[in-house]
C-alpha positions, -999 to +999 in steps of 0.1 A: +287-314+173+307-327+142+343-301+153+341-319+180+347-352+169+371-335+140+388-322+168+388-353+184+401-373+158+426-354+142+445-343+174+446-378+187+424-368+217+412-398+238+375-404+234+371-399+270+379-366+270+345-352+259+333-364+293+360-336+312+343-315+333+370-290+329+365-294+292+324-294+296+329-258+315+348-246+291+322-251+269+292-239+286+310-208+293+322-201+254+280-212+245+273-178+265+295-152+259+283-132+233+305-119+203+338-132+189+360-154+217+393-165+207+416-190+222+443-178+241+476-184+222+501-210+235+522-183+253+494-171+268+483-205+280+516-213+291+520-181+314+487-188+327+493-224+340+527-213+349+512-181+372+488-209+385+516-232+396+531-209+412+503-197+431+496-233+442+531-238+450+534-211+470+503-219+491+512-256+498+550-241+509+528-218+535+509-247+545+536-268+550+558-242+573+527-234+591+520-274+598+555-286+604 
């Protein structure tokens, strides 16, 4: 796909990165859906990965108190 060298290119991504399996999910998932998908705005990203952290965090605190 040509975007994705554009994309590549022009937002300085390393070339490696087409090789993410995170990335490669992403993409298999977004080749099924059906209809119009937009990307998440950055806000919504941001809450996302934030919630996530959190989650994580919280976890790893719980495994921690039950372990020590």
């Amino acid at each position: 796909m040509k975007l994705i060298a554009w994309w590549i290119a022009c937002c300085f991504r390393p070339f490696s990165i087409s090789e993410d399996a995170e990335l490669q999910t992403a993409f298999d998932f977004a080749s099924q859906v059906k209809g119009n998908s937009k990307l998440p705005s950055r806000n919504t990203n941001k809450k996302r990965i934030e919630e996530e952290a959190s989650e994580i965090q919280a976890r790893m605190k719980a495994c921690l108190a039950d372990k020590c």
